[in-house]
C-alpha positions in Angstrom: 77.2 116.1 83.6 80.3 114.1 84.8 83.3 116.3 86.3 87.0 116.5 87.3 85.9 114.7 90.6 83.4 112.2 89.9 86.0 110.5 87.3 89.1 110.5 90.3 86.2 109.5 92.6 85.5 106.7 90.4 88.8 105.6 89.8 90.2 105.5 93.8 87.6 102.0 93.6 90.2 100.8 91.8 93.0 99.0 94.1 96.6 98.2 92.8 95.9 94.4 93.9 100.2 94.2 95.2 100.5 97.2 97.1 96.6 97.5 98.3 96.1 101.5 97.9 94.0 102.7 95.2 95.5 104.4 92.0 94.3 107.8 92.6 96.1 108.3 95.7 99.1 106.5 94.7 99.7 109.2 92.0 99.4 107.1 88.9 96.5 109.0 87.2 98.8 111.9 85.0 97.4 114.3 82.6 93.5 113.8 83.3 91.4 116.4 80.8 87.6 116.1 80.5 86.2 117.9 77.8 82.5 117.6 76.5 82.4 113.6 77.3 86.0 113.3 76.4 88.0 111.7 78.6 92.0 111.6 78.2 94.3 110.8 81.2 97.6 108.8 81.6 97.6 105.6 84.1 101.6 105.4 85.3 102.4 102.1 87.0 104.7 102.0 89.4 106.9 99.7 87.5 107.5 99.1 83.5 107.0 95.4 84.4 103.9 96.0 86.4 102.4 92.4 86.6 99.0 93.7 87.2 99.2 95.8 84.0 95.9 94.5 82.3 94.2 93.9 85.3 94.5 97.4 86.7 93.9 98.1 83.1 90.9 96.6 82.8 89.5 97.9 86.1 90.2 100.9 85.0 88.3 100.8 81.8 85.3 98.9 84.1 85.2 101.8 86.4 85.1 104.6 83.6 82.4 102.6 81.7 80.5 102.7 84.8 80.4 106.9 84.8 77.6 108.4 82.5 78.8 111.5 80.7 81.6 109.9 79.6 81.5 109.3 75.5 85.1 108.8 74.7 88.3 107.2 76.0 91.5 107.2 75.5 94.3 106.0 78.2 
């Protein structure tokens, strides 16, 4: 079964393509709860007007798909 850690694991493959550091230890996954397969977390940019919203985005929902365990999404 998936955990806590194997979904921040996950997600530091994702890099924030301007500043070159991965979103986990950049601080912009908020509010992450895993419950039974359900997975809920906030992704804070570091700006409003991001313009690597939808790629980091979609990374994001690339990497997640790539976890087993994981039935439902919401970001």
């Amino acid at each position: 079964m998936v955990g806590i850690d194997d979904v921040l694991n996950k997600l530091t493959t994702v890099i924030d393509p301007d500043l070159k550091k991965d979103i986990v230890s950049m601080g912009m996954i908020k509010d992450l709860e895993l419950n039974s397969g359900n997975l809920k977390f906030t992704l804070e940019l570091t700006t409003p007007a991001c313009p690597f919203n939808e790629e980091i985005e979609q990374d994001v929902r690339k990497a997640i798909d790539e976890l087993d365990g994981i039935d439902k999404f919401d970001m």
